[in-house]
N, C-alpha and C positions, 0 to 999 in steps of 0.2 A: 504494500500500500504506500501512495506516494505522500509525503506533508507538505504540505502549505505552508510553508514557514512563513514568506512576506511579510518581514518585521515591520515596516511602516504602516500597514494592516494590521496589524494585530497592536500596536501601540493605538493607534486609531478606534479598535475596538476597546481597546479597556476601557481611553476619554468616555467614548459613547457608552458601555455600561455602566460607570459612574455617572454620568448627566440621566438614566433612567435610573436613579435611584440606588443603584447595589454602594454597598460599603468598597472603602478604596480596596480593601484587599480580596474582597469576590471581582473587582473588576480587572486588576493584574493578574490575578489567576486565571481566571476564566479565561480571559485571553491567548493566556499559551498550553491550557490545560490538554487539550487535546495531541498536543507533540505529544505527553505520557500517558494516551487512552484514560486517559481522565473525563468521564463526560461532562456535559454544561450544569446539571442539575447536583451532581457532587461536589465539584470543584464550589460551585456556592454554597454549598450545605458546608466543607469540610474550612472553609476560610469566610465563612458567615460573623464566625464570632469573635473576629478581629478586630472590625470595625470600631470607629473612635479612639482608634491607639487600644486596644484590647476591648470589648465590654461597653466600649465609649470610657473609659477610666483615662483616655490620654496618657497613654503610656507609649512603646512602641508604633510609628504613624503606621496605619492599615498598609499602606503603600509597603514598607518596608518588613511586614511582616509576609506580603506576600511573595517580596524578594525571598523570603526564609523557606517558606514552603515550595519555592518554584526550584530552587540551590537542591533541596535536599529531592525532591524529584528527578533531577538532572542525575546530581552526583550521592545522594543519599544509599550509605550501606544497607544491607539487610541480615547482615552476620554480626549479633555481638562482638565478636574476636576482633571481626574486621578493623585495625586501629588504623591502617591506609587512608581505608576508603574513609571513615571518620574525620580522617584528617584533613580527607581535600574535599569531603563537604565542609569543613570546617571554613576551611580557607576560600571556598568558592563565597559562603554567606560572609565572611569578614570582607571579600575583595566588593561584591554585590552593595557592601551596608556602606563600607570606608566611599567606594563610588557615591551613593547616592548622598554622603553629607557634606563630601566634598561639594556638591551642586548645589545642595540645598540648605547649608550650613547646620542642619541636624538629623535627625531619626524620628526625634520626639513629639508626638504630635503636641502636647501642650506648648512647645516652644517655637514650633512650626505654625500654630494657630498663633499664638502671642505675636510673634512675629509680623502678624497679616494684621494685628490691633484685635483679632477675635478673640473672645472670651472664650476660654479653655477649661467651662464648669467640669467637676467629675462628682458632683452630688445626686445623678439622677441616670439611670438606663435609656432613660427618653430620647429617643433619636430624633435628633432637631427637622422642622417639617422642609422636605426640598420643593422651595419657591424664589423667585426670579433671585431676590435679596441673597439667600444661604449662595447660590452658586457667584454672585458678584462678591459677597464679602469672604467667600474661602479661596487658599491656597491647593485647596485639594483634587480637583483636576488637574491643575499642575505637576502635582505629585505623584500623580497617579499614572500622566503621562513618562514624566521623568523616573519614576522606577520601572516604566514598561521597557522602556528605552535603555535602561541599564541592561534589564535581562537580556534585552536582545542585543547589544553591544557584547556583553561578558560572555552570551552562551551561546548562539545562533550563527556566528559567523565564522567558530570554531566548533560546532558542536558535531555529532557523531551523526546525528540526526537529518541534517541538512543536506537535501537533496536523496538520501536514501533508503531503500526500501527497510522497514524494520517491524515484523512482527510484534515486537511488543520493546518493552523502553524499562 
């Protein structure tokens, strides 16, 4: 089976599922979930509850949590023992995160939001209503775009994946 990688597309898709609504990190997953037979309805259920920097607690930005989930799909062990392959997911999510704060001068969505002058409550699970206002006064399409773009910078243009045939990932 052949993939569609077309990283400008798939950057494009993530913007576009955050402007419908999804949390920043169902929308950079979802995007490239399908290179790991990951389908669209999983990959949002499995990076649902990221949103808001975790929970909405503003912690880690969505965006960059799904840099973490997409690193250890790519290069993620499946053998305990395994301390190799451990180590170069390790280092794939360190190169993915140091990238993205390099650009964006952090990770954290509370400092990320602060940054844009947004109020960065974490007293409530309430997810803020998306209307013309939330997407003019956030950073997070932005973000969203700019971590698609890492991924696809750091893994797509060296990846195993790109351009051939692979039964399973």
């Amino acid at each position: 089976m052949t993939r569609d990688i077309d990283p400008e597309g798939r950057i494009q898709r993530a913007v576009e599922l955050f402007m419908q609504g999804y949390g920043c990190c169902q929308s950079v997953v979802c995007a490239f979930a399908d290179l790991y037979g990951l389908d669209e309805e999983m990959a949002l259920r499995v990076s649902a509850g990221f949103g808001g920097g975790v929970g909405r607690m503003r912690m880690m930005c969505g965006a960059c949590s799904a840099l973490v989930i997409l690193a250890g799909l790519e290069k993620g062990q499946t053998r305990g023992e395994d301390r190799e392959g451990k180590m170069a997911c390790y280092q794939l999510v360190r190169e993915l995160l140091d990238t993205f704060k390099q650009r964006n001068g952090s990770i954290n969505c509370a400092e990320l939001l602060q940054m844009q002058g947004v109020k960065a409550e974490t007293n409530t699970a309430q997810p803020d209503e998306r209307n013309a206002e939330y997407y003019r006064v956030r950073p997070c399409a932005r973000k969203v775009e700019s971590a698609a773009r890492v991924f696809a910078e750091k893994t797509l243009s060296n990846s195993p994946l790109k351009g051939e045939n692979q039964e399973s990932v």
